[in-house]
Backbone as a chain_set.jsonl record, in Angstrom:
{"seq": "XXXXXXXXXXXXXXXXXXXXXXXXXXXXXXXXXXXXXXXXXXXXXXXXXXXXXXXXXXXXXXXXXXXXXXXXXXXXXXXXXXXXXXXXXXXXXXXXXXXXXXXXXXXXXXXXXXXXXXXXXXXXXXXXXXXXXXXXXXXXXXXXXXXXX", "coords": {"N": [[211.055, 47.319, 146.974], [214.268, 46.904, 148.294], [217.663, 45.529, 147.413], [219.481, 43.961, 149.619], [223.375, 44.687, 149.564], [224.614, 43.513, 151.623], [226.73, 41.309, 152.917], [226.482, 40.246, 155.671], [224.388, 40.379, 156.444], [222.733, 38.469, 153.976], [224.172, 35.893, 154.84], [222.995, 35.485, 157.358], [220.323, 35.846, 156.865], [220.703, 33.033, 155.618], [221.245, 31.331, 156.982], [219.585, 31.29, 158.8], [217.092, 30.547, 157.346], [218.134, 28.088, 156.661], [217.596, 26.695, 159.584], [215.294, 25.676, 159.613], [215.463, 23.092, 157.452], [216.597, 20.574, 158.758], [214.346, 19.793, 159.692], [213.314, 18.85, 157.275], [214.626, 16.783, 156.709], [214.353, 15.079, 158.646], [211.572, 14.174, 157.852], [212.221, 13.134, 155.264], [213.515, 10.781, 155.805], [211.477, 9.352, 157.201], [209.666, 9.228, 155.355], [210.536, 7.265, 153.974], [210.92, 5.099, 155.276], [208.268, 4.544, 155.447], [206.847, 4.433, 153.172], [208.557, 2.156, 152.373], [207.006, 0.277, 153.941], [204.183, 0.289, 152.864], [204.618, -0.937, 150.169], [205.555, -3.787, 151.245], [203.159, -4.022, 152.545], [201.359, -3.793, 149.816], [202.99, -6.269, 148.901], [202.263, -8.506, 150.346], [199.485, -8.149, 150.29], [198.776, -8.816, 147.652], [199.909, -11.529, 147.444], [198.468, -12.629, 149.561], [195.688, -12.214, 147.665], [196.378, -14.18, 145.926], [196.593, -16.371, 147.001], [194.192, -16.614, 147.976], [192.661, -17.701, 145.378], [193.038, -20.136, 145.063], [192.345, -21.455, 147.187], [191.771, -23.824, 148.99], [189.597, -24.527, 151.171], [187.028, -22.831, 152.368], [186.97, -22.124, 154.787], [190.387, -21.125, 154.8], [189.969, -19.092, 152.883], [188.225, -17.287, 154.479], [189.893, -16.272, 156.338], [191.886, -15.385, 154.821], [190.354, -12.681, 153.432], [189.529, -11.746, 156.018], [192.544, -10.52, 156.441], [193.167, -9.553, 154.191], [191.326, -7.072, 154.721], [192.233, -5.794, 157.2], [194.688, -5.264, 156.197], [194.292, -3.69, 153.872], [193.012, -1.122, 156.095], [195.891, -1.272, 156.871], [197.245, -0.14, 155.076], [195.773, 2.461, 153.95], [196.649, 3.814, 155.485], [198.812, 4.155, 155.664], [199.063, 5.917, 153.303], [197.919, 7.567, 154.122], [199.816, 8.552, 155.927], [201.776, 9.232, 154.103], [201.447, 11.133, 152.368], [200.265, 13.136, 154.379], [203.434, 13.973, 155.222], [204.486, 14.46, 152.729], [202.892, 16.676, 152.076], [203.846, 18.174, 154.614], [206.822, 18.28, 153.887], [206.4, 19.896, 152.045], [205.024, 22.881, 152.833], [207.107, 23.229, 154.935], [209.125, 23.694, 152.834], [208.164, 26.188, 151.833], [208.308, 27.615, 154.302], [210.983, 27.864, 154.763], [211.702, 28.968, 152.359], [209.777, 31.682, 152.464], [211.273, 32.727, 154.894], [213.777, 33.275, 154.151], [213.841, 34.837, 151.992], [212.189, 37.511, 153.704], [214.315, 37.781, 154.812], [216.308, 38.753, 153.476], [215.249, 40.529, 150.989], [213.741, 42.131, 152.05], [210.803, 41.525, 152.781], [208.115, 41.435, 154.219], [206.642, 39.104, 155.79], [206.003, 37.187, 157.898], [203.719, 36.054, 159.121], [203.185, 34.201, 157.413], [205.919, 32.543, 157.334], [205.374, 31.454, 160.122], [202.886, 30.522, 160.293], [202.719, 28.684, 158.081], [205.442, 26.776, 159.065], [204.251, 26.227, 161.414], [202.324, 24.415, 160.83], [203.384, 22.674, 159.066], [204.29, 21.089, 160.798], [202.09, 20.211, 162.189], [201.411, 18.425, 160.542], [203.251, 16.654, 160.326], [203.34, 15.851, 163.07], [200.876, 14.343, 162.829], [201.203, 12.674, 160.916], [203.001, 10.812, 162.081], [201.45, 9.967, 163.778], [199.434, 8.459, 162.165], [201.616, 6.715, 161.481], [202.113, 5.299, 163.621], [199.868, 4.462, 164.745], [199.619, 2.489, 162.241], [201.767, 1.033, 162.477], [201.065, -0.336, 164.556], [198.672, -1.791, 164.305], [199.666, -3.394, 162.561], [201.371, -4.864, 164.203], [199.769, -6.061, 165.274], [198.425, -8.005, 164.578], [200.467, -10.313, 163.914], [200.714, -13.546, 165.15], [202.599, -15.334, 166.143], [202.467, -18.104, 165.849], [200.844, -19.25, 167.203], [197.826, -20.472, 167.422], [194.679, -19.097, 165.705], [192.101, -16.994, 167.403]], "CA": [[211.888, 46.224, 147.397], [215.632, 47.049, 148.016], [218.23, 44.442, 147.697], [220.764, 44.439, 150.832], [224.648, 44.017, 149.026], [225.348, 43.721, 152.787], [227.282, 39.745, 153.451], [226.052, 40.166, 157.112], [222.661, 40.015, 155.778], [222.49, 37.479, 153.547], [224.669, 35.006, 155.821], [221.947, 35.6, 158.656], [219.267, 35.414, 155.904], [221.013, 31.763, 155.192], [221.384, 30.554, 158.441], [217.622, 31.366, 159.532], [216.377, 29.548, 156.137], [218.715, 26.627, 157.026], [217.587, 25.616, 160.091], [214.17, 24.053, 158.93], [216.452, 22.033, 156.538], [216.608, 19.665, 159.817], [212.919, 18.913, 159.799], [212.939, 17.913, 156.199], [215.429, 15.5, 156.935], [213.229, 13.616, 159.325], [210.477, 13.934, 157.048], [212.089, 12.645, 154.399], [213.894, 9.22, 156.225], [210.092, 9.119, 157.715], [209.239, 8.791, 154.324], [211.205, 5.774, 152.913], [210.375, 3.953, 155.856], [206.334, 4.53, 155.513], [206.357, 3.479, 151.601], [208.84, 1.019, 152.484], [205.91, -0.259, 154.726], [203.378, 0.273, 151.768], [205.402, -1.638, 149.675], [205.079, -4.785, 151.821], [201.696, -4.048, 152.487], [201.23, -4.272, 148.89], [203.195, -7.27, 148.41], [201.682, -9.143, 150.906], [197.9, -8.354, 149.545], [198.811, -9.655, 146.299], [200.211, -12.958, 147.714], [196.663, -13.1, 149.602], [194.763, -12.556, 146.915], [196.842, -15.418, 144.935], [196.039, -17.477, 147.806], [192.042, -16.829, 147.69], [192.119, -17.811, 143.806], [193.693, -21.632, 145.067], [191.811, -22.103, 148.231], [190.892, -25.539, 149.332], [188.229, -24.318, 152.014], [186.329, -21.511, 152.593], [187.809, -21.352, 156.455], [191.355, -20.41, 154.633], [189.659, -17.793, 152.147], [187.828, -16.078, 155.054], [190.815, -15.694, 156.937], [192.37, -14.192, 153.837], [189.599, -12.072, 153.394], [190.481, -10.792, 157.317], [193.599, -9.991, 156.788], [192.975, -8.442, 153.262], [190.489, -6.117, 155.131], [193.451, -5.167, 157.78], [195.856, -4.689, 155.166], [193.507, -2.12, 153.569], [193.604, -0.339, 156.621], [197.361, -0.271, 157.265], [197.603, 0.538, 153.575], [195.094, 3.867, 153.798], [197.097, 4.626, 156.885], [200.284, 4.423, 155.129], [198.846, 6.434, 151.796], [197.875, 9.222, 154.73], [201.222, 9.222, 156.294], [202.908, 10.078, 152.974], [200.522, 12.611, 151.918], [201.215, 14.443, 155.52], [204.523, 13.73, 155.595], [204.852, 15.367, 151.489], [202.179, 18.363, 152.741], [204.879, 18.92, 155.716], [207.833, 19.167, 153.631], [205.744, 21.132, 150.725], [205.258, 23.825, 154.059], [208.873, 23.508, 155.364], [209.691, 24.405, 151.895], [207.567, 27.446, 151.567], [208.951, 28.598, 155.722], [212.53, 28.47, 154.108], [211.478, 30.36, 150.766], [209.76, 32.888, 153.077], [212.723, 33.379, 155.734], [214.817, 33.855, 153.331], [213.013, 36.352, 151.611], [212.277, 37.924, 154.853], [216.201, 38.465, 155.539], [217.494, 39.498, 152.349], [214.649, 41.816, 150.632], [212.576, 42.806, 153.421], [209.942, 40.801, 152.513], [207.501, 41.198, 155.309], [205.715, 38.208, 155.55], [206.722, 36.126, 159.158], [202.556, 35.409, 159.483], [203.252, 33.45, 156.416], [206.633, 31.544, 157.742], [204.958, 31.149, 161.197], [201.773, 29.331, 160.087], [203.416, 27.532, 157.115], [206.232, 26.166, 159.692], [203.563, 24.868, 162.688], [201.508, 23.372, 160.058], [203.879, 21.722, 158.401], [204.737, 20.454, 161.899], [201.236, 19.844, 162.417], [201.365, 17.764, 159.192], [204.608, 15.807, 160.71], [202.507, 15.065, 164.182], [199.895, 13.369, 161.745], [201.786, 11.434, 159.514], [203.64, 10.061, 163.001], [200.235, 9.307, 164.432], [199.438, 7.265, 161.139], [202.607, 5.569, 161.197], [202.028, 4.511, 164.732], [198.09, 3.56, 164.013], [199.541, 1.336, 161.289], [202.081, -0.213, 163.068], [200.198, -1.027, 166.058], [197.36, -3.111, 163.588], [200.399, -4.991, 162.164], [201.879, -5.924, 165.061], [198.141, -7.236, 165.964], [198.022, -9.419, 162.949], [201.04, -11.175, 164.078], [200.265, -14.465, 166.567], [204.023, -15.656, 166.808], [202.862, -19.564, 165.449], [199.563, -19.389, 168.649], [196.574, -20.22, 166.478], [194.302, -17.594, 166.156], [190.799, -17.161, 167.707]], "C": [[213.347, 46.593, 147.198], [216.418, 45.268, 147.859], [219.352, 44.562, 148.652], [221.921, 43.813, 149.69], [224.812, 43.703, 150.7], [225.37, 41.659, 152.92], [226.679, 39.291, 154.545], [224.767, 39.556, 156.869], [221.947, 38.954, 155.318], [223.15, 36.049, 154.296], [223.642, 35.089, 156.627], [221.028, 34.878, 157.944], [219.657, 33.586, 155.841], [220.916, 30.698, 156.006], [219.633, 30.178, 158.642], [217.024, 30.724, 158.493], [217.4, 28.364, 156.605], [218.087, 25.879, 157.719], [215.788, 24.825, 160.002], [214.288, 23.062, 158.541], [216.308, 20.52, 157.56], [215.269, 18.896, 159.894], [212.69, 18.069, 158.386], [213.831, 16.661, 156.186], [214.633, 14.621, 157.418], [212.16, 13.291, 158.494], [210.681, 12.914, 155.944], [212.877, 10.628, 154.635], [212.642, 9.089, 156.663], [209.276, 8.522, 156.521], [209.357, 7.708, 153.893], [210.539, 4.976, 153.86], [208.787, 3.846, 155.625], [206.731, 3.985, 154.252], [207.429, 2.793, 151.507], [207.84, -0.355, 153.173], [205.07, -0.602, 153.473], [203.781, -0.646, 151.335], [205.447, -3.232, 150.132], [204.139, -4.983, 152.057], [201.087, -4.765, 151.133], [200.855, -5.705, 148.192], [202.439, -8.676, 148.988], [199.778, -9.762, 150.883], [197.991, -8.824, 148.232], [199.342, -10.998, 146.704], [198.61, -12.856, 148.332], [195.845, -13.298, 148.261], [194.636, -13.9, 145.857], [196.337, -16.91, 145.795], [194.86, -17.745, 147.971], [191.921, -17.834, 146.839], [192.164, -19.455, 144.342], [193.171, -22.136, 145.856], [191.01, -22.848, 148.269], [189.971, -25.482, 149.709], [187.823, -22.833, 152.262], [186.993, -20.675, 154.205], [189.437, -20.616, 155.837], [190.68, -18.974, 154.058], [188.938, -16.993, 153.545], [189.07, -15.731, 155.982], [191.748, -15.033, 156.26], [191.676, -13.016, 153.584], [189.678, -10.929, 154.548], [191.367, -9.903, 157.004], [193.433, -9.134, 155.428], [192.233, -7.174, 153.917], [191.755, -5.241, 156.148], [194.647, -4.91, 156.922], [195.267, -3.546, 154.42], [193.527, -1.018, 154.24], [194.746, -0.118, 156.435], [197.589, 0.276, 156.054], [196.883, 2.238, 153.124], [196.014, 4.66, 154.769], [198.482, 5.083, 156.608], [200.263, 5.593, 153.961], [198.62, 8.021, 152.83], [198.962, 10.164, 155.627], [201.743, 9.962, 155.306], [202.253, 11.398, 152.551], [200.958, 13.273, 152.851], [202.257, 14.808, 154.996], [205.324, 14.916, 153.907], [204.336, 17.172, 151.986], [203.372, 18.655, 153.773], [205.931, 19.403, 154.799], [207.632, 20.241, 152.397], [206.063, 22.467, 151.838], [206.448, 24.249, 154.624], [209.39, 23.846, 154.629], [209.666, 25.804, 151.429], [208.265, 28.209, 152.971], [210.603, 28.871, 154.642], [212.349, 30.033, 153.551], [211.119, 31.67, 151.691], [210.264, 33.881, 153.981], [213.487, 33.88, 155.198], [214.789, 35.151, 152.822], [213.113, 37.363, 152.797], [213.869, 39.001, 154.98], [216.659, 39.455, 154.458], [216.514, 40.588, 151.368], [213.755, 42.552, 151.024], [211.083, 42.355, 152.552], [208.902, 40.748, 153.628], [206.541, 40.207, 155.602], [205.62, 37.484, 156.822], [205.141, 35.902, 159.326], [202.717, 34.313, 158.799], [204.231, 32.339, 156.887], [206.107, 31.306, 158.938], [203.599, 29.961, 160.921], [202.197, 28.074, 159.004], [204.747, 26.528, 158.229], [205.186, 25.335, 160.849], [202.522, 24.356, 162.019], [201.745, 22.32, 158.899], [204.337, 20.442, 159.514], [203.475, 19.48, 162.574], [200.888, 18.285, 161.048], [202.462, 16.6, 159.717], [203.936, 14.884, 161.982], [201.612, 13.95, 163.737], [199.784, 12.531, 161.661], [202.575, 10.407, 161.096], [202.309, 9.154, 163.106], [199.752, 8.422, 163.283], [200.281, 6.028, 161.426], [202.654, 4.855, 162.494], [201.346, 3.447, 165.389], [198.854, 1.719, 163.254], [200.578, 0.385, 162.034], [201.788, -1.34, 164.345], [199.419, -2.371, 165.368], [198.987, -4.103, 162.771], [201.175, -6.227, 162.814], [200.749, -7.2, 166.093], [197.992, -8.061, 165.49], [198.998, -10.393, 163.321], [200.68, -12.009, 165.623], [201.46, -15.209, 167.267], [203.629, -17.63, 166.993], [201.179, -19.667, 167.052], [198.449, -19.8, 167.268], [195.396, -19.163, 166.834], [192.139, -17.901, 166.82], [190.104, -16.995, 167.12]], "O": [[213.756, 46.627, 146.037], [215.887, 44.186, 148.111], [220.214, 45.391, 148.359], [221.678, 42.803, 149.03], [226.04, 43.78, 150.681], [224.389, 40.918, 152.987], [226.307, 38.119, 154.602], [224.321, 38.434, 157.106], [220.929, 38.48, 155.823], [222.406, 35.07, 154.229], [223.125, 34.018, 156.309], [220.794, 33.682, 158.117], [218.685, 32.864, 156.063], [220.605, 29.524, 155.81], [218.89, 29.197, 158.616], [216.064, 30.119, 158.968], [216.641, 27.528, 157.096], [217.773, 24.748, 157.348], [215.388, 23.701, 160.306], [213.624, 22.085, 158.886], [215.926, 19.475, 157.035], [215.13, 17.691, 160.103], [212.105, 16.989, 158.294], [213.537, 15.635, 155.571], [214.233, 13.597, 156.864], [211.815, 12.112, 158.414], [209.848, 12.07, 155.613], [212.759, 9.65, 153.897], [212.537, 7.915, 156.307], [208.454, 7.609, 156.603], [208.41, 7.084, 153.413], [209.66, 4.199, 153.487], [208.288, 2.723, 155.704], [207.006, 2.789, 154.346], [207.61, 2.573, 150.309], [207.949, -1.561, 152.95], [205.21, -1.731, 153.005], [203.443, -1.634, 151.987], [205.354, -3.993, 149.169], [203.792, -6.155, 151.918], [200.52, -5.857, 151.126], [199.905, -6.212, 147.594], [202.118, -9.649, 148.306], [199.147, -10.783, 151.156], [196.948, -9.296, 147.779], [198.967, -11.775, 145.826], [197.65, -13.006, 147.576], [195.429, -14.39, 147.876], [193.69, -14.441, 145.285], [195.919, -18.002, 145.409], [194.403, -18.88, 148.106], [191.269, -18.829, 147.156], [191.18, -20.091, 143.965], [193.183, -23.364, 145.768], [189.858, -22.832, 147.835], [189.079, -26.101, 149.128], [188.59, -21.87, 152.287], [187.288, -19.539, 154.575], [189.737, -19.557, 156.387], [190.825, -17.912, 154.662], [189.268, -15.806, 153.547], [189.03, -14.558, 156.354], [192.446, -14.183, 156.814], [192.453, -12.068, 153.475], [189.819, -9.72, 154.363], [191.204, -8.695, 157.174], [193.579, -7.922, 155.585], [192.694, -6.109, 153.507], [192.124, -4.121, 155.794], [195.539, -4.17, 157.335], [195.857, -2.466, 154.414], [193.862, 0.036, 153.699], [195.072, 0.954, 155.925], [198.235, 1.324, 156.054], [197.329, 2.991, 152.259], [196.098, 5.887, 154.821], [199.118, 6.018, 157.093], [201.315, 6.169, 153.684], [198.971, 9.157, 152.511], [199.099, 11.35, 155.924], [202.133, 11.12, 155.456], [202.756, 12.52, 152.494], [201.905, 14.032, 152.646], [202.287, 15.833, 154.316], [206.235, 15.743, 153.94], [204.93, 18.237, 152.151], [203.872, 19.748, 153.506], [206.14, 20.613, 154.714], [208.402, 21.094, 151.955], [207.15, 23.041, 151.774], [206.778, 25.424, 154.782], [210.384, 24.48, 154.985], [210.553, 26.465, 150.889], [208.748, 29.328, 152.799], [211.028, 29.86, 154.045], [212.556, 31.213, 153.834], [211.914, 32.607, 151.751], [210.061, 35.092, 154.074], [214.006, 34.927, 155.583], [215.423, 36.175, 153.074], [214.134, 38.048, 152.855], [214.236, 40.166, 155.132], [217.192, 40.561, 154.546], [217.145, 41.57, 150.979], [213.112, 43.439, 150.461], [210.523, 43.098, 151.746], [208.885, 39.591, 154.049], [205.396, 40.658, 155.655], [204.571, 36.864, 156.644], [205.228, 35.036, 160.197], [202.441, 33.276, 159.402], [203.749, 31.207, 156.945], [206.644, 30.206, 159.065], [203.518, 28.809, 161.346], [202.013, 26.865, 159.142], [204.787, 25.347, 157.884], [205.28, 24.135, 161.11], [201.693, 23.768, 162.714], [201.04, 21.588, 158.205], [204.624, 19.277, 159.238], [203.628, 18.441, 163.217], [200.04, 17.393, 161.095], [202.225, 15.487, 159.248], [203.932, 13.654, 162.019], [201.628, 12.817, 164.22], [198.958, 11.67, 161.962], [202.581, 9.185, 160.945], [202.138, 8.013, 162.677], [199.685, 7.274, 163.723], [199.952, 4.85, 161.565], [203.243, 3.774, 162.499], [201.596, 2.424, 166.027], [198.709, 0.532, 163.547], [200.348, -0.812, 162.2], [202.105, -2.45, 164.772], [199.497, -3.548, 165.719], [199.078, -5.317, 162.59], [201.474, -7.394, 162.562], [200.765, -8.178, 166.84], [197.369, -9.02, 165.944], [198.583, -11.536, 163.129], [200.469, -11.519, 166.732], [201.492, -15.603, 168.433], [204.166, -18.362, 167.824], [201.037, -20.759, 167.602], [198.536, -19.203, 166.195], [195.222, -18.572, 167.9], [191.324, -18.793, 166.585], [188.939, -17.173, 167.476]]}, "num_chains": 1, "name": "protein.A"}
């Protein structure tokens, strides 16, 4: 393993590890918003369940019961976005580390940043398709004041 002193080198090297940097960005505002989601999910199944404990008739509790069951979903759907969405930028972290490498001590590895980069991407497609899943079923749950069938 040499080490290049050469500026040229390591500037290049810096650049080409940079521009992944861009995907973890999205990943990581992708993030807040999904377990900002969770987070309401949450809060919203613990007000149900407070509302079971008090219920007058059995017709309210099974319609709590409903929506507890759809909140479970969007809540698995949200727990599998973040997981992607962490696995992607775990991967986008490792393409850097290995570009870098790559540039500056001849590191021959580019099978390694090539599959770690479209499967962190593959990991990003995912976590979308989750977050799209889940918001689809929440915007189903809402009736906009219609009573429901």
């Amino acid at each position: 393993m040499s080490f290049p002193l050469d500026p040229d080198t390591v500037s290049h090297g810096i650049q080409l590890a940079v521009a992944p940097v861009f995907l973890l960005t999205a990943v990581s505002g992708l993030l807040g918003v999904v377990a900002n989601r969770l987070a309401r999910i949450i809060d919203r199944a613990r007000l149900l369940e407070d509302r079971i404990g008090g219920a007058a008739s059995s017709m309210e509790a099974d319609a709590a019961y409903l929506e507890l069951g759809q909140l479970r979903t969007r809540g698995l759907l949200a727990n599998g976005s973040i997981g992607l969405l962490t696995l992607c930028a775990f991967l986008i972290g490792v393409t850097i580390v290995v570009l870098f490498l790559g540039e500056t001590i001849d590191f021959q590895m580019l099978r390694i940043s090539m599959i770690s980069f479209l499967a962190g991407v593959v990991c990003f497609l995912l976590a979308l398709l989750c977050f799209m899943v889940e918001t689809w079923i929440a915007t189903r749950l809402l009736n906009f004041g219609r009573p429901r069938r």
